[in-house]
C-alpha positions in Angstrom: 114.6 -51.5 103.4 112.7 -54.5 102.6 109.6 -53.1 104.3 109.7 -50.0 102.6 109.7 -51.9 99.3 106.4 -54.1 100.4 105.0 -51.1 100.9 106.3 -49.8 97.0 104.9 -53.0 96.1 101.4 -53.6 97.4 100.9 -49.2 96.7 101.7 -50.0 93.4 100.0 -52.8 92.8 96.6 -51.3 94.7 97.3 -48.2 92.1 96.8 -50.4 89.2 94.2 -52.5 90.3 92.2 -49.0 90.6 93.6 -47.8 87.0 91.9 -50.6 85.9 89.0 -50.3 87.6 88.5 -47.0 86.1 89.6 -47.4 82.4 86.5 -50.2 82.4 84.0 -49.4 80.0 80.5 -49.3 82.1 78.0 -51.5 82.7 75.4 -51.6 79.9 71.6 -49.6 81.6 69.1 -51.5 81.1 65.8 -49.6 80.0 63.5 -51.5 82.1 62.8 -55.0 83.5 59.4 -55.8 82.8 57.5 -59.1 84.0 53.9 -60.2 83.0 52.1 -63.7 84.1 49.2 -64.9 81.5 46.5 -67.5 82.8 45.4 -69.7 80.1 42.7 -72.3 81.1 38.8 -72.3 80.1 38.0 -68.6 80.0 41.1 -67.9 77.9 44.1 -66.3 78.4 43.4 -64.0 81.7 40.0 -64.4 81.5 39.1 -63.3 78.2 36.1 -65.2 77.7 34.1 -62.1 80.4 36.6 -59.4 79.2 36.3 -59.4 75.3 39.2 -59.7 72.6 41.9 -59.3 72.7 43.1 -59.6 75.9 45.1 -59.3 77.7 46.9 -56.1 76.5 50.6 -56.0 77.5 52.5 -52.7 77.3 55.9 -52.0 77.4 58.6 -49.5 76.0 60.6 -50.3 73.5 64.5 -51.2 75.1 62.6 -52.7 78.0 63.3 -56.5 78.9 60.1 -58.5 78.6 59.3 -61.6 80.5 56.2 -63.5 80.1 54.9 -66.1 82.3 52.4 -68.9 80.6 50.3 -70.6 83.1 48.1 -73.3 82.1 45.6 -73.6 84.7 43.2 -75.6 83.1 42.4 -79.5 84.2 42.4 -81.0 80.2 43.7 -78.8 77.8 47.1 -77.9 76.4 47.6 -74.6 75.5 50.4 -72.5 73.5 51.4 -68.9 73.1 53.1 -67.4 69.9 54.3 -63.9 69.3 55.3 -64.2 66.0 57.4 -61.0 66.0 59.5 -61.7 69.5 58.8 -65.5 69.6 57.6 -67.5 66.7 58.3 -70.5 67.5 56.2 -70.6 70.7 55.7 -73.6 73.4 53.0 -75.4 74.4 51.6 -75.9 78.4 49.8 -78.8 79.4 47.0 -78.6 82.0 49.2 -77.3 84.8 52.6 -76.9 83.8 54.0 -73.7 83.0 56.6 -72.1 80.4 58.4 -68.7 80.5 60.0 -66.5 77.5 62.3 -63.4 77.7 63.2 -60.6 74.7 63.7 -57.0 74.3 61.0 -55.2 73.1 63.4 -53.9 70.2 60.6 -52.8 67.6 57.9 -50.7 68.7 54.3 -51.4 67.5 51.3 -53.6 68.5 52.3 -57.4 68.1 49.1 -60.3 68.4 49.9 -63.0 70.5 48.1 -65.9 70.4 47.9 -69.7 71.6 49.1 -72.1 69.2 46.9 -74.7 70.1 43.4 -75.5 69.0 41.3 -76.3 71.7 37.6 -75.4 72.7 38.2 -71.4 73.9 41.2 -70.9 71.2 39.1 -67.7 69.3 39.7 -66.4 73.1 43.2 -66.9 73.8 44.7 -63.4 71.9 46.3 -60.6 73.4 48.2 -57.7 72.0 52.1 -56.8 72.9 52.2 -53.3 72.5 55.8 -51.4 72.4 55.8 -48.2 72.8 58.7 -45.7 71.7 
């Protein structure tokens, strides 16, 4: 008798434990995982100073999760990046550190982003964010 009420027991309490399971709402999809690494140093962000402005040009789709990589591979300068729609209050890099935002891309359209910081090649450090529908 009492091993046939174990058995009552641990069926019963494996059936609600799967009840439960199953009445969970699901997981949120994510639209996409997107991840992009910008090189600021003397030619600008990603070289812009050879490959004209702006660059560089970063697409996504809108919903996607955007991360973006700053590194500041110069040997004197601080740098900064700004995107004033995603992240206005941007950060500034000195000569080789390294910084690192995340967002949704929530609002499609083209966004300028830009470094923050004045310094000798700054009319070269802008690139575009553009999120797509």
């Amino acid at each position: 008798m009492r091993w046939s009420l174990a058995v009552v027991l641990v069926v019963g309490l494996a059936a609600g434990l799967a009840l439960l399971y199953v009445n969970q709402p699901p997981a949120p999809t994510l639209t996409g995982a997107k991840t992009f690494t910008i090189m600021a140093d003397e030619d600008g962000y990603n070289g812009s100073v050879q490959h004209g402005i702006p660059w560089p040009i970063i697409t996504v789709h809108q919903g996607d999760n955007v991360t973006i990589t700053v590194i500041n591979d110069g040997k004197v300068e601080a740098h900064g990046f700004v995107i004033d729609q995603y992240f206005p209050q941007g950060f500034i890099i000195g000569p080789g550190e390294n910084d690192t935002v995340s967002f949704t891309a929530n609002i499609s359209g083209n966004f300028t982003f830009y470094c923050n910081v004045f310094c000798t090649v700054h009319p070269f450090m802008v690139g575009v964010l553009v999120v797509e529908k």
